[in-house]
MARNU-291944 format. One line per field, with one value per residue (C-alpha): residue number from 1; residue in one letter; y negated, x negated, z. Coordinates in steps of 0.2 Angstrom, whole numbers, plus 5000, padded with zeros to 4 digits. Example, Ala and Ser with C-alpha at 12.3 -4.5 7.8 and 13.67 -1.06 7.14 Angstrom:
residues 2
pos [1; 2]
code [a; s]
c2 [5022; 5005]
c1 [4938; 4932]
c3 [5039; 5036]
end
This chain:
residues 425
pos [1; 2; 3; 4; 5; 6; 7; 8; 9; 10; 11; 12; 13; 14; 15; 16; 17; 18; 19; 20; 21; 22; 23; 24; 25; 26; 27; 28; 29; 30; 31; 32; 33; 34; 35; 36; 37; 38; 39; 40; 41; 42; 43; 44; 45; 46; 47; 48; 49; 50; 51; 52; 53; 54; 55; 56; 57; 58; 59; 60; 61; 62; 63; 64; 65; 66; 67; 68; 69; 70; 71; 72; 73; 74; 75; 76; 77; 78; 79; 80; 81; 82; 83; 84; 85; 86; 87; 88; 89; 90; 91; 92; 93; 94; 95; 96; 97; 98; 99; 100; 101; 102; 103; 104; 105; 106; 107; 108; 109; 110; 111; 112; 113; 114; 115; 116; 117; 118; 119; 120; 121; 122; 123; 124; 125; 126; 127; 128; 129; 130; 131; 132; 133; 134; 135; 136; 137; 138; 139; 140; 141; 142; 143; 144; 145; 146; 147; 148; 149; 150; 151; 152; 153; 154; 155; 156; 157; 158; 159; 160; 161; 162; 163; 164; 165; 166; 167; 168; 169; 170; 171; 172; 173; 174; 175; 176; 177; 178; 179; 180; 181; 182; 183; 184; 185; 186; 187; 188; 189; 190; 191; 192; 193; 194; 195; 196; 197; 198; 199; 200; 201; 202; 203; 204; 205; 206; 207; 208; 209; 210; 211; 212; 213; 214; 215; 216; 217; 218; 219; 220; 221; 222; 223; 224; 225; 226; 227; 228; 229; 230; 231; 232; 233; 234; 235; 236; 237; 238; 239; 240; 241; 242; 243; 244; 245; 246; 247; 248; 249; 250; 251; 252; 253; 254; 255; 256; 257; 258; 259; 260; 261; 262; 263; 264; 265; 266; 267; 268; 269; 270; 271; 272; 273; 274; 275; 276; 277; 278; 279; 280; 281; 282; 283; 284; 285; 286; 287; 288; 289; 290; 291; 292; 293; 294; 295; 296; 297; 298; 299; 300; 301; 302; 303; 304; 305; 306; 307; 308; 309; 310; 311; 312; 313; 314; 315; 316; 317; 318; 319; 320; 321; 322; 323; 324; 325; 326; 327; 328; 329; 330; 331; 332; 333; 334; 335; 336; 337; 338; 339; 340; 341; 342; 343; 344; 345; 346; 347; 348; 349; 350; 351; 352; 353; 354; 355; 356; 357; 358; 359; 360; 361; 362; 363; 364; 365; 366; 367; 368; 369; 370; 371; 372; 373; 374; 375; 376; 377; 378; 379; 380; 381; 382; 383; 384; 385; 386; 387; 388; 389; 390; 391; 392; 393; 394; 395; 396; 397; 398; 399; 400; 401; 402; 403; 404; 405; 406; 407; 408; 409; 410; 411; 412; 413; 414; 415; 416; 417; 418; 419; 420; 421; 422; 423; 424; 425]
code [x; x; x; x; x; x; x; x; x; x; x; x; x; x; x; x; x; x; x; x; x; x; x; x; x; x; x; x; x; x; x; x; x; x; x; x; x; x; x; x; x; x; x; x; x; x; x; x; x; x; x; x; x; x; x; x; x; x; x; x; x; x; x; x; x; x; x; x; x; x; x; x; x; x; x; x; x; x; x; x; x; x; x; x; x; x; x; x; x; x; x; x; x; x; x; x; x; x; x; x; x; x; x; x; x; x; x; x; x; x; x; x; x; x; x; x; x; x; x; x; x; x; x; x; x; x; x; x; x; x; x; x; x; x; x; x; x; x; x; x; x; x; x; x; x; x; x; x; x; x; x; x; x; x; x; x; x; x; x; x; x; x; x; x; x; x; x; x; x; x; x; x; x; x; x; x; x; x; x; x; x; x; x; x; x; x; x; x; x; x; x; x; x; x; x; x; x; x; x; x; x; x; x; x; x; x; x; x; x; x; x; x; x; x; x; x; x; x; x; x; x; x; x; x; x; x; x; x; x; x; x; x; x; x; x; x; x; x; x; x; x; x; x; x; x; x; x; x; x; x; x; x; x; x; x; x; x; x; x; x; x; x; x; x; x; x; x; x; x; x; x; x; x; x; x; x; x; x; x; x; x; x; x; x; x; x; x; x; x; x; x; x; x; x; x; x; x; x; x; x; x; x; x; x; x; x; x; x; x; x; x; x; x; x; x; x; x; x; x; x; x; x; x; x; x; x; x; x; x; x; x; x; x; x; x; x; x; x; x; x; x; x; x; x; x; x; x; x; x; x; x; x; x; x; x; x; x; x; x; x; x; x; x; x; x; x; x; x; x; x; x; x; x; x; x; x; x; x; x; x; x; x; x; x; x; x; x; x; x; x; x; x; x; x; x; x; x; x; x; x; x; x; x; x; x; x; x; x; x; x; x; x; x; x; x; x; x; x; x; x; x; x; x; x; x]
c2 [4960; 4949; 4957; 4953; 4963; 4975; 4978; 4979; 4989; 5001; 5003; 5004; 5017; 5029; 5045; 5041; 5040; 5053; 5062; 5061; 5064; 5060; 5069; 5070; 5067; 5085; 5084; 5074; 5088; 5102; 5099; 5114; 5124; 5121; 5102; 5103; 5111; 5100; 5085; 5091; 5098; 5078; 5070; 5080; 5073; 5054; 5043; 5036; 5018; 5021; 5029; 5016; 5003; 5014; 5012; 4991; 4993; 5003; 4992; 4976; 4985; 4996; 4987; 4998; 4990; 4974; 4973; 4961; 4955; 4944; 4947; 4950; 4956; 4968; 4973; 4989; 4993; 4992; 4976; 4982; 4973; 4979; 4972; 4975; 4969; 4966; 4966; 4958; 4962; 4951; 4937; 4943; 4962; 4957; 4948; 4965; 4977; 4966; 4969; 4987; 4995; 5003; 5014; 5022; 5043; 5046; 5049; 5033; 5027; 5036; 5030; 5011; 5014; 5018; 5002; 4992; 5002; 4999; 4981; 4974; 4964; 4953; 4959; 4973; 4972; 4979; 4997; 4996; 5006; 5010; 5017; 5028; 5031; 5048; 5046; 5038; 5030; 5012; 5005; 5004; 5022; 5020; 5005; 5015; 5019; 5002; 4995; 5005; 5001; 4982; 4971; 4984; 4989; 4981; 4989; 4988; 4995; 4994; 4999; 5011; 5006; 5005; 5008; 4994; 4976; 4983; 4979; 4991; 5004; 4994; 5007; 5019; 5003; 4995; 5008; 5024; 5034; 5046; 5042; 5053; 5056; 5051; 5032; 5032; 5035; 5019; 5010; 5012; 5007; 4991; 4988; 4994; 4980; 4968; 4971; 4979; 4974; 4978; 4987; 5005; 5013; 5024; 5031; 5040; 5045; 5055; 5067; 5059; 5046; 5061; 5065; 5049; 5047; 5065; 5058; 5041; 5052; 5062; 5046; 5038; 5047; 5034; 5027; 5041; 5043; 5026; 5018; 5031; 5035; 5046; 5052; 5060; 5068; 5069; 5082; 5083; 5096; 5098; 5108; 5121; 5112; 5121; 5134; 5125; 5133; 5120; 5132; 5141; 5158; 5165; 5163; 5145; 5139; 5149; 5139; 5122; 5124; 5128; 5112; 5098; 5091; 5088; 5084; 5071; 5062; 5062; 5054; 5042; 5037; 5031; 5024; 5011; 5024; 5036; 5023; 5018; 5036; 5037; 5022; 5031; 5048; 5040; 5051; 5069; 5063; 5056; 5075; 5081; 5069; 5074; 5092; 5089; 5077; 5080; 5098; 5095; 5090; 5075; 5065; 5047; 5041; 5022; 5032; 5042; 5029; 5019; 5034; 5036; 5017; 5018; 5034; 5025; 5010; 5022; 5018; 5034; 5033; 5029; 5047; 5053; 5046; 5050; 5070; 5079; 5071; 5084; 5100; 5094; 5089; 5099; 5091; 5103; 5103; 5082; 5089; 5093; 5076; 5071; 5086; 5081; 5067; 5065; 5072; 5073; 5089; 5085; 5094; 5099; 5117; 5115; 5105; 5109; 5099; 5101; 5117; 5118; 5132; 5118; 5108; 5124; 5127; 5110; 5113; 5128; 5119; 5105; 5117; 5104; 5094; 5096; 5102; 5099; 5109; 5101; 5113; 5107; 5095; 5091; 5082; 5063; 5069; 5050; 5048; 5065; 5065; 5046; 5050; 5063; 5058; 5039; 5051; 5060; 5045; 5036; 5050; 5051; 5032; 5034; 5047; 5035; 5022; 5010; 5010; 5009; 5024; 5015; 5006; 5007; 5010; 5009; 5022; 5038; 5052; 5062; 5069; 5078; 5085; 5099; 5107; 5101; 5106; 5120; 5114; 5118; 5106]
c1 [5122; 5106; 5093; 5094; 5111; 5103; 5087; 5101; 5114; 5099; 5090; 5105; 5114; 5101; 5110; 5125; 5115; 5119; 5106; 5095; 5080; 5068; 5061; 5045; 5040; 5039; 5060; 5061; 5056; 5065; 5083; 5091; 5107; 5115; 5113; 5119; 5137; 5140; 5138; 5149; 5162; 5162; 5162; 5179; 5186; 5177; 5175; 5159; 5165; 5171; 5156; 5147; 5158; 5154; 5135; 5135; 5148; 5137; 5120; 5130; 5135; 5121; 5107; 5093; 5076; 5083; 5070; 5056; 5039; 5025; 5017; 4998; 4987; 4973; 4963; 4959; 4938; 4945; 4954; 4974; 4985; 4992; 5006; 5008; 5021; 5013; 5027; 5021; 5024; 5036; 5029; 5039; 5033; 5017; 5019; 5028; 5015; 5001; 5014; 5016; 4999; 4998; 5014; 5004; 4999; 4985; 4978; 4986; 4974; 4960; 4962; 4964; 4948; 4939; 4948; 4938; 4921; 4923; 4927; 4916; 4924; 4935; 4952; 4956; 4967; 4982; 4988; 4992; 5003; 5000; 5014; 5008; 5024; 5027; 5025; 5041; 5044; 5040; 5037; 5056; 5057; 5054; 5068; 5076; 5058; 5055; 5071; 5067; 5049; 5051; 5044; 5040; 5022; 5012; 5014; 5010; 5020; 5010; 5017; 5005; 4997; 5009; 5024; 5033; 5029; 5009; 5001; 5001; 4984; 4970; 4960; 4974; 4984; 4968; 4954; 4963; 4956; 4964; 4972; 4966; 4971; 4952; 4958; 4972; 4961; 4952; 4966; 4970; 4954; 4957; 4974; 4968; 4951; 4963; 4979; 4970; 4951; 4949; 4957; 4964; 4976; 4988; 4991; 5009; 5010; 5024; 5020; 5009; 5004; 5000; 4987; 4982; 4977; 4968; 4958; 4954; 4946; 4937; 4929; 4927; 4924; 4917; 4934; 4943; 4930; 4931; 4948; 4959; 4969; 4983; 4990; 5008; 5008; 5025; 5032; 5016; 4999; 4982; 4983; 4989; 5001; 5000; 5008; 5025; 5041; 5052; 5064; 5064; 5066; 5049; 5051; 5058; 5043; 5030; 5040; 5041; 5020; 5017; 5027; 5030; 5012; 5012; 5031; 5030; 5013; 5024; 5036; 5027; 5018; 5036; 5041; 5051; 5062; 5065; 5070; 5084; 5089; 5086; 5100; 5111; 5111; 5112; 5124; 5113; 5098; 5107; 5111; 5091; 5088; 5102; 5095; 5076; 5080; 5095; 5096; 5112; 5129; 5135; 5125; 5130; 5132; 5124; 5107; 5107; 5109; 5095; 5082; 5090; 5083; 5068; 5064; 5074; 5063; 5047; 5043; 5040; 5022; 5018; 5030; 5016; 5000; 5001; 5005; 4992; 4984; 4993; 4985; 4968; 4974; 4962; 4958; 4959; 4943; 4945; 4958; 4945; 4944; 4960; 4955; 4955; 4968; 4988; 4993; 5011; 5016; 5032; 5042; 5061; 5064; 5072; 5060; 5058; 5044; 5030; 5037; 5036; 5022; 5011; 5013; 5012; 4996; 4989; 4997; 4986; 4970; 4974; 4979; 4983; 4995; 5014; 5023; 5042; 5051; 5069; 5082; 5094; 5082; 5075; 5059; 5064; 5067; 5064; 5079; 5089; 5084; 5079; 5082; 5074; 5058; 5059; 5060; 5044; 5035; 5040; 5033; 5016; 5014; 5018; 5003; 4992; 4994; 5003; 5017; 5022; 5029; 5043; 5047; 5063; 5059; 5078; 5091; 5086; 5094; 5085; 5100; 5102; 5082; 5084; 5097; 5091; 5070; 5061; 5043; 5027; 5019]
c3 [4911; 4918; 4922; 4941; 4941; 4929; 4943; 4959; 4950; 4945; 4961; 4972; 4962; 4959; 4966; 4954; 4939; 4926; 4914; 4897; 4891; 4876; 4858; 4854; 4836; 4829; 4830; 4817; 4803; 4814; 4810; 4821; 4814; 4833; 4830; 4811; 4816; 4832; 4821; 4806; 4818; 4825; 4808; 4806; 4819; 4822; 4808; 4802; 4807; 4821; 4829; 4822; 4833; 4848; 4845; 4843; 4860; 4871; 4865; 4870; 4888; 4893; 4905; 4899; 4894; 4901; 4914; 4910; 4920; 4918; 4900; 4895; 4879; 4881; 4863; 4862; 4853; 4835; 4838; 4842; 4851; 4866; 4877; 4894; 4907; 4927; 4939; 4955; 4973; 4978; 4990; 5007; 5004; 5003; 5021; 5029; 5022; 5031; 5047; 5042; 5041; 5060; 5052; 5039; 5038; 5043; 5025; 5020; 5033; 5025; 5008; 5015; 5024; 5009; 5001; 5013; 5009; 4991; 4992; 5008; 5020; 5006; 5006; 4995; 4979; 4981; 4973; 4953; 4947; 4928; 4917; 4900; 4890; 4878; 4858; 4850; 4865; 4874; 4892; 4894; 4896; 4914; 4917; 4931; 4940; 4936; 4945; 4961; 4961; 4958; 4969; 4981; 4973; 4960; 4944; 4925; 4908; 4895; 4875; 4867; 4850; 4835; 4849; 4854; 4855; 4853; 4837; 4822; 4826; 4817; 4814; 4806; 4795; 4789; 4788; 4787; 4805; 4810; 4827; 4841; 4859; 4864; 4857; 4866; 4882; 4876; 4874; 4891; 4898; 4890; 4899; 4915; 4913; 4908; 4919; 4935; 4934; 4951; 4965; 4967; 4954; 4952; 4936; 4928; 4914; 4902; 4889; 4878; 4892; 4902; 4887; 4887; 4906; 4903; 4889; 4901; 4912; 4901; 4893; 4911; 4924; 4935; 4936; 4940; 4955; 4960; 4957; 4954; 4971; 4966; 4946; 4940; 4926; 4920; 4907; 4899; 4894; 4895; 4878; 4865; 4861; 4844; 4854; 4856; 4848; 4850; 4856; 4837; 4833; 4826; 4808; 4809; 4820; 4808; 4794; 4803; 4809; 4790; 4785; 4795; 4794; 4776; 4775; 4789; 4778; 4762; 4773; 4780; 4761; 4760; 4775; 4769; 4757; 4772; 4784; 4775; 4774; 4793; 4795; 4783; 4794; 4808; 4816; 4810; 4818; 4834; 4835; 4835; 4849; 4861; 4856; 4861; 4874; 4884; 4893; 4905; 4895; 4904; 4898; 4901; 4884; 4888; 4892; 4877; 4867; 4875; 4872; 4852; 4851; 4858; 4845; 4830; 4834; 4830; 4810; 4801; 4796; 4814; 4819; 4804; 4810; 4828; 4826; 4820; 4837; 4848; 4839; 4841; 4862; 4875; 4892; 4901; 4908; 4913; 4924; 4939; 4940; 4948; 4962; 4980; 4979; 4978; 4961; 4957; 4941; 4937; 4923; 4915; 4915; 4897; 4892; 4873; 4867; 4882; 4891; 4908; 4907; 4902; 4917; 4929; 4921; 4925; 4945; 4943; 4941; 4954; 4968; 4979; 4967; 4970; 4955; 4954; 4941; 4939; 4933; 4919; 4915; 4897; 4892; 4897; 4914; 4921; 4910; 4913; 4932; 4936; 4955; 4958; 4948; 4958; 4974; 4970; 4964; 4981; 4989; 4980; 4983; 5001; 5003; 4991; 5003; 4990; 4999; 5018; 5024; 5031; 5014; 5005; 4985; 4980; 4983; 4973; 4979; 4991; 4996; 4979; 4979; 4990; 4978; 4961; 4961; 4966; 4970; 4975; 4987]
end
């Protein structure tokens, strides 16, 4: 499929599309007895080869990470390179959004007003839309918000470090640093000066990216104040992650906690050993990931397919490196910052690996945010649930004056939201 099909099929069939989600890296030492038994039960019945065929079919069929844009290079302060996509406002919407400006709310009105203060009397820049993806993921995780969104609003997906088409962490491969969310923060501050050095912003971010937008404005607090005009955070948490079960009985999270760090840095001394035994057991860990990723059961098997690529795509010492970081995660108090401004909290009630607790106590701090709770969702809602989280970003990038009120950002299901989330607004 080209990727001009790809982007009309995806955002003019949003309300058909059917579910998945994503793991986080703790999954991969947690090996659930639920997950074990479905996959033994299939190898009695499916052979090896045959699921291997159905694999090679559906990532010769599926559309998903197809979408491309223009591509760019930031360096992050210890010299990692990180690539980013910019899809551009297409050159006829730019021409109806100058016609369209008497239709906007008036807080649209207000925000674009501001625009003019900040930037004189030269025309403002236009809205950025920034994209943080979640850890053993990459930017295509937001192909179908991508597909709706594209040429509608100016946007940028960037790949955070050692994820993706990004470089390797410097600082981690050649002098040994531990990685911290903090850096993370600072890798996006370097996007942003080189993607959107100017201009209002919007910021999304997805579990880890959510982290990392936290940890941008704890470092920079300036920007936040004088850029950002709207933030999503999206199946993510301001902290105590320690506290996370994984949807565990007591003892097995006590045993994984005690564990999994050291087991995932043996793993990751010998990365090249374990990711031959990854390819060979293929099928066992496909069967973690639908567990921690998927919450509903008809799950188009295309989609779960794409997010088991994006996560087989993460090396093992990289899955290593980057955990420890959640422990130490608290930015909790950064989160006053986004006060006073559209904020989107946005969460799967199954959610195994950031619980849905974590993003109702961030709606708790930002009492004006909306928080949207999708039931039968799992952590990659945008996946699971891409219409309804397309709906809700369309909405907050109405309010943020990114996008007219009367513009169409594909069709993504507002027809199913009044049955499928309960939200605050």
């Amino acid at each position: 499929m080209s990727e001009s099909s790809a982007a009309a099929g995806a955002s003019g069939a949003f309300g058909g599309w059917r579910r998945a989600t994503g793991i986080a890296g703790a999954a991969i030492g947690v090996v659930a007895a639920g997950a074990a038994a479905t996959v033994a039960v299939e190898r009695m019945t499916v052979g090896r080869n045959m699921r291997r065929k159905a694999r090679l079919a559906l990532d010769s069929a599926g559309p998903y990470g197809s979408l491309r844009g223009t591509p760019g290079r930031a360096y992050a302060d210890d010299g990692t390179e990180l690539y980013y996509e910019i899809d551009e406002i297409a050159e006829a919407d730019k021409a109806d959004k100058a016609d369209e400006t008497d239709d906007l709310d008036p807080a649209a009105e207000a925000l674009s007003e501001r625009r003019r203060r900040l930037f004189g009397l030269k025309a403002p820049a236009p809205v950025t839309v920034v994209f943080s993806h979640g850890y053993c993921l990459g930017q295509d995780s937001w192909h179908f918000q991508r597909a709706a969104l594209r040429g509608v609003v100016r946007s940028v997906y960037w790949d955070q470090r050692s994820h993706g088409r990004s470089g390797r962490g410097v600082a981690q491969s050649r002098d040994g640093v531990p990685l911290t969310i903090d850096q993370l923060g600072r890798d996006l501050k370097a996007v942003l000066d080189a993607a959107a050095p100017e201009g209002p912003v919007v910021l999304v971010g997805h579990s880890m990216g959510g982290m990392t937008v936290m940890a941008l404005a704890a470092q920079y607090p300036e920007l936040i104040r004088d850029r950002v005009v709207a933030t999503a955070f999206v199946g993510t948490s301001s902290g105590r992650l320690g506290e996370v079960n994984f949807g565990l009985p007591l003892a097995g999270v006590n045993a994984v906690r005690r564990v999994l760090p050291g087991v995932l840095k043996a793993l990751g001394q010998r990365a090249e050993l374990v990711e031959r035994g990854r390819r060979a057991t293929a099928d066992l860990f496909a069967g973690v990931i639908k567990r921690y990723s998927f919450a509903g059961r008809d799950i188009d098997p295309a989609v779960a397919r794409f997010a088991e690529r994006m996560i087989e795509s993460t090396p093992i010492d990289v899955v290593a490196e980057f955990y420890p970081a959640f422990t130490d995660h608290d930015k909790t108090e950064a989160l006053a910052l986004f006060a006073r401004r559209p904020v989107l909290v946005l969460a799967g009630v199954q959610d195994l690996v950031t619980p849905s607790e974590h993003s109702e106590a961030i709606a708790d701090l930002l009492p004006d945010a909306e928080l949207v709770l999708v039931p039968d969702a799992g952590h990659l809602v945008m996946l699971e649930h891409p219409e309804v989280v397309t709906d809700r970003l369309a909405d907050l990038l109405t309010r943020a004056g990114a996008v007219p009120a009367g513009a169409t950002v594909g069709e993504h299901g507002k027809a199913s939201n009044a049955s499928s989330t309960a939200q605050r607004g």
